[in-house]
C-alpha atoms as a printed R data frame, in Angstrom:
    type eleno elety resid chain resno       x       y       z
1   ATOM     1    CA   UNK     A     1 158.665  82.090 197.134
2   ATOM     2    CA   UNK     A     2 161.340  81.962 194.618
3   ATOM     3    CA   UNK     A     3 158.637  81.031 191.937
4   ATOM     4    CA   UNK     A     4 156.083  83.930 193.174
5   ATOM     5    CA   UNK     A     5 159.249  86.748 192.330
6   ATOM     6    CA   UNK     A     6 160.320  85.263 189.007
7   ATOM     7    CA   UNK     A     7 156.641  85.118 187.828
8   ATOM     8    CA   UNK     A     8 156.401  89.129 189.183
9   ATOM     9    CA   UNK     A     9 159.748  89.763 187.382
10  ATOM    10    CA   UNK     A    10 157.990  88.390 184.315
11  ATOM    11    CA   UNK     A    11 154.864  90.505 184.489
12  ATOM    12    CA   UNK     A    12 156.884  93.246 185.115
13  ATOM    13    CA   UNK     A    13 158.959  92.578 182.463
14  ATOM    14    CA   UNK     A    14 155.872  92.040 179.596
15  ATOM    15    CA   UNK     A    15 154.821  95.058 180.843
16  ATOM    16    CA   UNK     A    16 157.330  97.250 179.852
17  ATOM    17    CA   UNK     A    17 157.458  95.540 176.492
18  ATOM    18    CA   UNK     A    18 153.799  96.221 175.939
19  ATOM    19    CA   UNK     A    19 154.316 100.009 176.680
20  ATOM    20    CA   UNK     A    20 157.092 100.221 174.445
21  ATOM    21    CA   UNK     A    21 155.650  98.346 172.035
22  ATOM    22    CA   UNK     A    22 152.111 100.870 172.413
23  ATOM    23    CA   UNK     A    23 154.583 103.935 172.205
24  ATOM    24    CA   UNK     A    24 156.690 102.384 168.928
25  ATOM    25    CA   UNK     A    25 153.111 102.025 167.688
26  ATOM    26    CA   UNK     A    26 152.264 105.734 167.948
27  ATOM    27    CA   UNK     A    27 155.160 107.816 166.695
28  ATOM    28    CA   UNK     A    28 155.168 105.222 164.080
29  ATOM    29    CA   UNK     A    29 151.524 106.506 163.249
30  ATOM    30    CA   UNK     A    30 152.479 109.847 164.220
31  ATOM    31    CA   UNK     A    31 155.651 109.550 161.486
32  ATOM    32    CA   UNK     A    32 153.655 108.212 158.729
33  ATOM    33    CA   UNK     A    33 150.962 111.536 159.843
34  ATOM    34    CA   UNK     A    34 153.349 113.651 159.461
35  ATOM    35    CA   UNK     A    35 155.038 112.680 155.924
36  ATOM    36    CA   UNK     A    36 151.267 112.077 154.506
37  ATOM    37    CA   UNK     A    37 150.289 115.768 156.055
38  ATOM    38    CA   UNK     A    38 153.653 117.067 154.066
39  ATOM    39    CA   UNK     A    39 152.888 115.580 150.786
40  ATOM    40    CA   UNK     A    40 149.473 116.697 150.695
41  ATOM    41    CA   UNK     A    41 151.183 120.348 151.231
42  ATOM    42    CA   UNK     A    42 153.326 119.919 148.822
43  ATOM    43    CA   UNK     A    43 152.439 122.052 145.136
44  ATOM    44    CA   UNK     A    44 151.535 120.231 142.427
45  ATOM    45    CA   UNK     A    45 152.651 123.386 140.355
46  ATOM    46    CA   UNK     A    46 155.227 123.164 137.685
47  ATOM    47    CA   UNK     A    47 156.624 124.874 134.594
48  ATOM    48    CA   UNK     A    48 157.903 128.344 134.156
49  ATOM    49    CA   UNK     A    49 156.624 132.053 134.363
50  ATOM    50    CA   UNK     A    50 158.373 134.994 132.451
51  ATOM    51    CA   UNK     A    51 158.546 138.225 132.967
52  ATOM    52    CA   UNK     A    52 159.765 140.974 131.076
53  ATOM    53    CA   UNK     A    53 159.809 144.920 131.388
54  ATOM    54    CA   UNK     A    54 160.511 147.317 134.209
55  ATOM    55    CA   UNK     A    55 163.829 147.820 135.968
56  ATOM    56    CA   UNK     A    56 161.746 149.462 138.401
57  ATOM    57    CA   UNK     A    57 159.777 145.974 139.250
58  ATOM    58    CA   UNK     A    58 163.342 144.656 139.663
59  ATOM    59    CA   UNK     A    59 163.751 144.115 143.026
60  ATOM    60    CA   UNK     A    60 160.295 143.229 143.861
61  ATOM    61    CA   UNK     A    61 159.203 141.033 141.329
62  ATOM    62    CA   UNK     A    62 162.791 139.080 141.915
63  ATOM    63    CA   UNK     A    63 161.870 138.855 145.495
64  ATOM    64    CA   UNK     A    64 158.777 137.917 144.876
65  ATOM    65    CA   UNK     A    65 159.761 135.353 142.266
66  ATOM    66    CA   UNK     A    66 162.006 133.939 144.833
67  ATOM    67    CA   UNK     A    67 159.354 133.568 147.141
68  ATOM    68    CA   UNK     A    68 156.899 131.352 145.023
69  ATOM    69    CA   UNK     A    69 160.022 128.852 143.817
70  ATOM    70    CA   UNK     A    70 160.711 128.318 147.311
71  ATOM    71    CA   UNK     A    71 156.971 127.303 147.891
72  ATOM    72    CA   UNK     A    72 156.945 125.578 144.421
73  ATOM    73    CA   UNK     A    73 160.102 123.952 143.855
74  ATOM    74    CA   UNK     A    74 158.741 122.763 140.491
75  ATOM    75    CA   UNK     A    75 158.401 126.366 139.276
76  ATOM    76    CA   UNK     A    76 160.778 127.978 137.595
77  ATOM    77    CA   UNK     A    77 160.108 132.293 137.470
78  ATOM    78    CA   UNK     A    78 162.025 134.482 135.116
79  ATOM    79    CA   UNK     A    79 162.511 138.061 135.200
80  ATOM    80    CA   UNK     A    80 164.067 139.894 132.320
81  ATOM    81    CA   UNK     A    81 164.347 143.542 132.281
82  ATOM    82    CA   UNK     A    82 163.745 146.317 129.480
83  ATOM    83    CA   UNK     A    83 161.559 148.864 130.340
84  ATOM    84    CA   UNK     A    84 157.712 149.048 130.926
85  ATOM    85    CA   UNK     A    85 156.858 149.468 127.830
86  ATOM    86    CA   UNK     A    86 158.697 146.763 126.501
87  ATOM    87    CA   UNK     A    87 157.467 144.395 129.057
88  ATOM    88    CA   UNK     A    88 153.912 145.733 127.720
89  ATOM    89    CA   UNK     A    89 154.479 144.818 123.990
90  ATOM    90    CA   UNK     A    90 156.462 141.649 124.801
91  ATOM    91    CA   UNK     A    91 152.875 140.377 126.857
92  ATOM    92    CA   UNK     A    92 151.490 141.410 123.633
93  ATOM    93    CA   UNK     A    93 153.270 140.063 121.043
94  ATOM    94    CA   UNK     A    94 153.013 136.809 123.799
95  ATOM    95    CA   UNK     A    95 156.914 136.156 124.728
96  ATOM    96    CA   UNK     A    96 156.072 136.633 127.824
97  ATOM    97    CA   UNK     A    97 153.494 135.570 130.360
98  ATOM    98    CA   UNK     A    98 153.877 139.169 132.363
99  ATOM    99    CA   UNK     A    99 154.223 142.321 131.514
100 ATOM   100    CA   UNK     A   100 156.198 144.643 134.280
101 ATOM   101    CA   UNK     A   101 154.974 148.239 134.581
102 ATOM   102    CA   UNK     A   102 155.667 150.708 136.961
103 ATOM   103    CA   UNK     A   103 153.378 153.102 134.826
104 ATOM   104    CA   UNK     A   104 149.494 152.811 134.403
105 ATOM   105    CA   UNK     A   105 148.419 151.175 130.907
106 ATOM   106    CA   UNK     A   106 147.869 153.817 128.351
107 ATOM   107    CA   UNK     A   107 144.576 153.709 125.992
108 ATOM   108    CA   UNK     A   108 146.262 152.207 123.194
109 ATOM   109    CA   UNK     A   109 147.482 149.089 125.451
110 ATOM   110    CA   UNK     A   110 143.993 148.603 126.859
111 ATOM   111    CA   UNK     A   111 142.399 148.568 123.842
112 ATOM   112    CA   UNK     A   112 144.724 145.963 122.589
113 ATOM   113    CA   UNK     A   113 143.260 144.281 125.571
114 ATOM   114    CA   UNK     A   114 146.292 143.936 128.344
115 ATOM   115    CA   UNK     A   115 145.047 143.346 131.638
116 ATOM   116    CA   UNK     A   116 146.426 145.636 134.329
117 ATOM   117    CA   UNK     A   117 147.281 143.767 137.390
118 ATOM   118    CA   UNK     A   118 147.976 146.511 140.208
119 ATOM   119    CA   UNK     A   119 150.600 144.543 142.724
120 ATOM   120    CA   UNK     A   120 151.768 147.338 144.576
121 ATOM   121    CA   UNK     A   121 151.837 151.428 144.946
122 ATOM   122    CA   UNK     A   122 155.265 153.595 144.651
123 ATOM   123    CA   UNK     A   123 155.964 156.861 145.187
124 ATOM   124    CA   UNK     A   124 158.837 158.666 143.124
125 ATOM   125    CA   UNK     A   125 161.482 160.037 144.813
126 ATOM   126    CA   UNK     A   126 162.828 163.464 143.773
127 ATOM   127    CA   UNK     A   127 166.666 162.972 144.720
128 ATOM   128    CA   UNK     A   128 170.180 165.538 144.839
129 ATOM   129    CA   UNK     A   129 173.131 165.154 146.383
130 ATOM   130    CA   UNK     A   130 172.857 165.430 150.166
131 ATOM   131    CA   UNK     A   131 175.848 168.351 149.806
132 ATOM   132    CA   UNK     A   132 172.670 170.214 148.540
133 ATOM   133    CA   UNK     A   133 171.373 172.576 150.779
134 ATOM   134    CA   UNK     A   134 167.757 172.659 149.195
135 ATOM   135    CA   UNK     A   135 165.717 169.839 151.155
136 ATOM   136    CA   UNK     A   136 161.778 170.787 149.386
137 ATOM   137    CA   UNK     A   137 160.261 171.954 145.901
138 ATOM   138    CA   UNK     A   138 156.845 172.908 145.639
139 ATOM   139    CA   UNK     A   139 155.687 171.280 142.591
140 ATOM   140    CA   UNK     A   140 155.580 174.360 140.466
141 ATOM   141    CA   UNK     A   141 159.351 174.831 140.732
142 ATOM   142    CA   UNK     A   142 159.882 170.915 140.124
143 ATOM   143    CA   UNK     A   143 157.947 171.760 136.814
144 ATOM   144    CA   UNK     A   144 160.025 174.800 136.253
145 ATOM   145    CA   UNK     A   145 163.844 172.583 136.471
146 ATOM   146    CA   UNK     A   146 162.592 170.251 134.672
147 ATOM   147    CA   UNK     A   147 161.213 172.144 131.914
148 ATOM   148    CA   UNK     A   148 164.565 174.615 131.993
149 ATOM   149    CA   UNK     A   149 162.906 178.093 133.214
150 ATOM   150    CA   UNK     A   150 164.392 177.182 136.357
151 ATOM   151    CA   UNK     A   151 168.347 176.019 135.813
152 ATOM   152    CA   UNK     A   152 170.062 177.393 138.939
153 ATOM   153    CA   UNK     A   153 169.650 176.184 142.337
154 ATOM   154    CA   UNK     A   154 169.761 180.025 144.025
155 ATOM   155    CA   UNK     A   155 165.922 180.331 142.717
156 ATOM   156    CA   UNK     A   156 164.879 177.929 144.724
157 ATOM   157    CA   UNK     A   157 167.002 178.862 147.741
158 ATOM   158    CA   UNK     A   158 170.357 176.919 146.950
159 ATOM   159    CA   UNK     A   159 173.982 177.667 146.208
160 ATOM   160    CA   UNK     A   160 174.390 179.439 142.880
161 ATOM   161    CA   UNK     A   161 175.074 176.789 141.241
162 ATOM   162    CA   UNK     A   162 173.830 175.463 137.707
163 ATOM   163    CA   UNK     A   163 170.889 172.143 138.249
164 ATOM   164    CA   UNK     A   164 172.084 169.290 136.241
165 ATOM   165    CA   UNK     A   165 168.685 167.952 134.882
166 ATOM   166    CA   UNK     A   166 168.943 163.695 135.269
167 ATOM   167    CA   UNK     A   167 166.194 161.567 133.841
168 ATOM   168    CA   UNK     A   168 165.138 158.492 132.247
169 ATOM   169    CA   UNK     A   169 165.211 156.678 129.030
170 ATOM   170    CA   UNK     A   170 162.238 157.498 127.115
171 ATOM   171    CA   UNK     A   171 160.715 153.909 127.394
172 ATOM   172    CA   UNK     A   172 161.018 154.093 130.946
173 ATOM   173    CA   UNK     A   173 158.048 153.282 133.277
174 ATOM   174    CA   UNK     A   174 159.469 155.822 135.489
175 ATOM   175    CA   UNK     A   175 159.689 158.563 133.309
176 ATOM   176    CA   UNK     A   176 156.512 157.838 131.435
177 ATOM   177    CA   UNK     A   177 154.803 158.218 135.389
178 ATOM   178    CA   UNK     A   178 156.649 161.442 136.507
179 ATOM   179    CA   UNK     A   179 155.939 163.670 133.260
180 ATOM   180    CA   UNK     A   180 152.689 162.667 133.753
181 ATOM   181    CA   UNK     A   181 151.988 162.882 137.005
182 ATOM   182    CA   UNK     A   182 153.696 166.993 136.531
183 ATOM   183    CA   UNK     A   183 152.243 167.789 133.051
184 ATOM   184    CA   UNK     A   184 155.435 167.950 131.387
185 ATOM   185    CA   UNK     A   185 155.181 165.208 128.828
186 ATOM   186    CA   UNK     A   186 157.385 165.390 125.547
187 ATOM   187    CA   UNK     A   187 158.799 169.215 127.091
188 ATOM   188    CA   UNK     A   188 161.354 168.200 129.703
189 ATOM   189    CA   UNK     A   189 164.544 169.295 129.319
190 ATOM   190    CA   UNK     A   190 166.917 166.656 130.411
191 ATOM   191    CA   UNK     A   191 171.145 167.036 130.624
192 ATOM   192    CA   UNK     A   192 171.101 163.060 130.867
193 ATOM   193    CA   UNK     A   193 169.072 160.463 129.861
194 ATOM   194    CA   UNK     A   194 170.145 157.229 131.812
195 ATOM   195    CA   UNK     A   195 168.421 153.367 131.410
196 ATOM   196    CA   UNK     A   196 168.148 152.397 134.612
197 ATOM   197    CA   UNK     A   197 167.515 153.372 138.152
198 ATOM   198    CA   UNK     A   198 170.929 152.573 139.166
199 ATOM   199    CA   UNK     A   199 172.374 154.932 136.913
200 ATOM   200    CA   UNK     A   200 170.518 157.761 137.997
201 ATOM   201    CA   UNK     A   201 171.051 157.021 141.208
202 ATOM   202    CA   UNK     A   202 174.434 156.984 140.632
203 ATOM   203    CA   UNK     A   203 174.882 160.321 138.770
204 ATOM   204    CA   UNK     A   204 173.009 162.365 141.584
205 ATOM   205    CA   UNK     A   205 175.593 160.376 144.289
206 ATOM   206    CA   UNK     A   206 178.580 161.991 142.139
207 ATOM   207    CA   UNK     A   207 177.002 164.812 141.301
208 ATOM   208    CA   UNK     A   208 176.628 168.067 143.714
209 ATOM   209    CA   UNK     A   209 173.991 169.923 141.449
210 ATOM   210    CA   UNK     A   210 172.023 166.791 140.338
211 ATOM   211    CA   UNK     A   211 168.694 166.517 140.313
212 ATOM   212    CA   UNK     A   212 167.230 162.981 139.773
213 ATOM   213    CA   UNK     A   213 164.255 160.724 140.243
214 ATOM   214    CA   UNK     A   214 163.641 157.043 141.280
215 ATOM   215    CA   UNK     A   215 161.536 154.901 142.981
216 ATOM   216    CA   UNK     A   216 161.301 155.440 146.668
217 ATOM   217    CA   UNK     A   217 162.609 151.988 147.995
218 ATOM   218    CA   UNK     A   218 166.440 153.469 145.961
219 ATOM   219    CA   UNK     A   219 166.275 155.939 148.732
220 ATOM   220    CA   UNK     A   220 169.314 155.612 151.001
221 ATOM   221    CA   UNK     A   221 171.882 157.936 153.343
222 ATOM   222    CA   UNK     A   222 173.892 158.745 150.092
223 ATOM   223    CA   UNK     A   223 171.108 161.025 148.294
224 ATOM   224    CA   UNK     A   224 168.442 163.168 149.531
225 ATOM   225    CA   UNK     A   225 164.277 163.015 148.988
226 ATOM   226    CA   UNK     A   226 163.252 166.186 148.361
227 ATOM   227    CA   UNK     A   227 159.874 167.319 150.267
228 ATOM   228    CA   UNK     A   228 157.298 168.092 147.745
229 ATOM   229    CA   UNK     A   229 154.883 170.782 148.707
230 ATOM   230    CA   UNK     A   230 155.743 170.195 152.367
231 ATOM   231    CA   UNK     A   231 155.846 166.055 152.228
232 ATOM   232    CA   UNK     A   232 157.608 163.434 152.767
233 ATOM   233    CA   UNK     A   233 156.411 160.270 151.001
234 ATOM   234    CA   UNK     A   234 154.903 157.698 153.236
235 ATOM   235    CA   UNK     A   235 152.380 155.799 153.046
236 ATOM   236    CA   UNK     A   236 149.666 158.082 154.888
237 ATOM   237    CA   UNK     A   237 150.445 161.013 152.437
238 ATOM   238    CA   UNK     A   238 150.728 158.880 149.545
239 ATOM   239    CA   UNK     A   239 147.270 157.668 149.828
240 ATOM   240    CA   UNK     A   240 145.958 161.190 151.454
241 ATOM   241    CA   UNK     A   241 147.428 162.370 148.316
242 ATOM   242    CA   UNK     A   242 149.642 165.132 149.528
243 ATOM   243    CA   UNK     A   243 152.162 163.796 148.340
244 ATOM   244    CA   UNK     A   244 151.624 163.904 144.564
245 ATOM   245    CA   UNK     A   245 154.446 161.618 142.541
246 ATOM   246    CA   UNK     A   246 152.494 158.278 143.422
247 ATOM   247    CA   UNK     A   247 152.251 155.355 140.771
248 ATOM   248    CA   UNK     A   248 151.195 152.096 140.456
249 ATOM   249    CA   UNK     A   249 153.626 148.749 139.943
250 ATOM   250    CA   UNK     A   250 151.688 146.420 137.576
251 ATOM   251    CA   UNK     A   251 151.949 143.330 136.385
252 ATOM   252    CA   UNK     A   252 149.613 143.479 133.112
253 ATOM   253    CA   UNK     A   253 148.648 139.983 131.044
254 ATOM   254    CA   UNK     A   254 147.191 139.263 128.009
255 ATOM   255    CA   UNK     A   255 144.747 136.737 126.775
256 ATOM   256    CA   UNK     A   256 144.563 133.502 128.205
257 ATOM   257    CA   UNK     A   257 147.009 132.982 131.383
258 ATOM   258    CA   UNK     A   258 148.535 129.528 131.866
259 ATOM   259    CA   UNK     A   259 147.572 127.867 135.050
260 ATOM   260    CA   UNK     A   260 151.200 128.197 136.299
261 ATOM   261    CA   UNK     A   261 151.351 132.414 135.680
262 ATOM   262    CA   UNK     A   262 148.044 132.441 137.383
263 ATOM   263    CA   UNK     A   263 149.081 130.934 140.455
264 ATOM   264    CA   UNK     A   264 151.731 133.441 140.318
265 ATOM   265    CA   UNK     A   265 149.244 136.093 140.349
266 ATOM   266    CA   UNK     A   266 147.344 134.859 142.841
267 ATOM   267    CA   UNK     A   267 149.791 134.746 145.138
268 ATOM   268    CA   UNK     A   268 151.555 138.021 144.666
269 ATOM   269    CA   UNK     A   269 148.433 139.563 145.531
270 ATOM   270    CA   UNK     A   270 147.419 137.002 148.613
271 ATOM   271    CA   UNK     A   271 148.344 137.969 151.556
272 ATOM   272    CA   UNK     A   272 152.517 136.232 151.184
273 ATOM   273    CA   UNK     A   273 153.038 138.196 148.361
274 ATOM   274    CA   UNK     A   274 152.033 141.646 149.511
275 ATOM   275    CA   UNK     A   275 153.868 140.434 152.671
276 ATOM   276    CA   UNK     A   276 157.128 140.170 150.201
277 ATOM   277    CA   UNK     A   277 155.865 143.656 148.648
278 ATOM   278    CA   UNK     A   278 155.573 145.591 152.271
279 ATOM   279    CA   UNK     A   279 159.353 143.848 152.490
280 ATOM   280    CA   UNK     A   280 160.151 145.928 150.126
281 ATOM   281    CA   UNK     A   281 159.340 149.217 150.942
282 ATOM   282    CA   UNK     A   282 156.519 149.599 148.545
283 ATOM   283    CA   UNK     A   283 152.825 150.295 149.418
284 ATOM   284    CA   UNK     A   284 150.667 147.246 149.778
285 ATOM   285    CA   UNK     A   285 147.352 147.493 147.339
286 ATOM   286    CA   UNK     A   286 145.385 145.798 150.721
C-alpha cells in the first residue's frame, strides 16, 4: 500500500515537471518571437536630413522631425530657419536636402527645377489686438490698410484711432503668400517689417491699433482673427474657398534625394505624418 502511494506521488510529481517544463518551453519560444518580431521592425534607416527655410514650417516640420527620429533612432533631422526663400536657394545651391516654404514655388524656382512637395494647407490669419473693437474686413478694405488709403480704424467701424500697418520681412514665405493672395505685391505700405512670426505676433499683443498677419495655428486668446468677407478660417471654408488667405506649406527638393530625405518624405505625407500635421492645426493635403 505504502509502495502503490509513493509510486502515485511520483507520477504526480513528473507530471507537474513535464507541464512546467511544456510551459518554460513556450514563453521561451514566445520570448525569442517577440525580440525576432522587434528587430525585424526595427529601421534600417540612418544618416541625417536638413532642412532649411521657413519660420513658418517651424513648428511643424520640428514636430514632424521629432516624430521620424523617434521611429528611426539612427536618423538624425535638422531644421534651420531663414525664410522660404532661403530654404528655396539653399535646396538649390544643395546645402540642404529640403527646402521649407510656406509660399508656392515661383516660375523662376521651377524652372531651375525644385520639386514642390505640398505637406500641408494654412490659412493666414489677419490679427489686432483683442481691445479692438473691429472683429471682420471685407477684403477690399484689407487691401485698402495695407496699401495706406485706409490708415484709421473709424473707416472700417473702429475707434478713431490711427492702424499701425505690421508685416513681414521681404523674404518671408508669409508675406510673399499674403500680397499675393490680395494683389498688393511690391505696394504695401508697412509701419514694421518684423523676421519672424513671433515678432509680429508680439507687436499686435502690445499694440492696440495693430494690424498683423500669421499663420493660423499662432492664433491664441491674446490676439484676434479677423473675419474676412464674413469667415472664419476652418477647414470647410478654406477648401470651399470663402475664406480667401489660404497657402500651401511645402517642402520643395532638388535633384536627386538621398534615400534617407526620401523616407522622410514619404512619411510626412503617409498617413503618421499628416497625423503629426492635423496635430498641428494645419490642414491635412488627404
Amino acid at each position: 500500500m505504502k509502495m502503490k502511494k509513493l509510486i502515485t506521488v511520483l507520477v504526480l510529481a513528473l507530471s507537474v515537471m513535464l507541464v512546467f517544463a511544456s510551459c518554460s518551453t513556450t514563453a521561451t519560444e514566445a520570448t525569442a518571437s517577440a525580440s525576432e518580431s522587434a528587430a525585424s521592425s526595427e529601421s534600417d534607416l540612418s544618416g541625417k536630413v536638413q532642412l532649411s527655410g521657413s519660420t513658418s514650417l517651424e513648428k511643424v516640420a520640428n514636430a514632424l522631425a521629432e516624430a521620424f527620429m523617434i521611429a528611426n533612432p539612427d536618423v538624425t533631422v535638422d531644421v534651420q530657419l531663414g525664410g522660404s526663400s532661403a530654404g528655396i536657394a539653399d535646396v538649390i545651391a544643395e546645402k540642404v536636402d529640403i527646402g521649407n516654404s510656406s509660399r508656392a514655388l515661383k516660375d523662376e524656382e521651377l524652372a531651375e527645377g525644385v520639386e514642390p512637395n505640398v505637406i500641408a494647407i494654412d490659412a493666414i490669419a489677419v490679427i489686432v489686438n483683442p481691445a479692438n473693437e473691429v472683429t471682420g474686413l471685407t477684403k477690399e478694405q484689407l487691401v485698402q490698410i495695407y496699401t495706406g488709403e485706409i490708415n484709421n480704424w473709424k473707416d472700417v467701424g473702429g475707434a478713431d484711432s490711427p492702424i499701425v500697418v505690421i508685416g513681414r520681412e521681404a523674404s518671408s514665405g508669409t508675406r510673399g503668400a499674403f500680397e499675393e493672395l490680395l494683389g498688393v505685391e511690391d505696394i504695401c505700405r508697412y509701419a514694421q517689417e518684423l523676421n519672424e512670426q513671433g515678432a509680429v505676433y508680439t507687436a499686435v499683443t502690445s499694440t492696440e491699433n495693430a494690424i498683423g498677419y500669421i499663420s493660423l495655428y499662432g492664433v491664441d486668446e491674446k490676439v484676434k482673427a479677423l473675419q474676412l468677407d464674413g469667415s472664419d478660417a476652418t477647414e470647410e471654408t478654406v477648401k470651399a474657398g470663402t475664406y480667401f488667405l489660404s497657402r500651401p506649406f511645402i517642402m520643395a527638393t532638388h535633384g536627386e534625394t538621398s534615400a534617407v530625405a526620401q523616407a522622410f518624405l514619404d512619411f510626412v505625407l503617409g498617413a503618421d505624418g499628416q497625423a503629426v500635421v492635423l496635430d498641428n492645426h494645419l490642414f491635412s493635403i488627404n
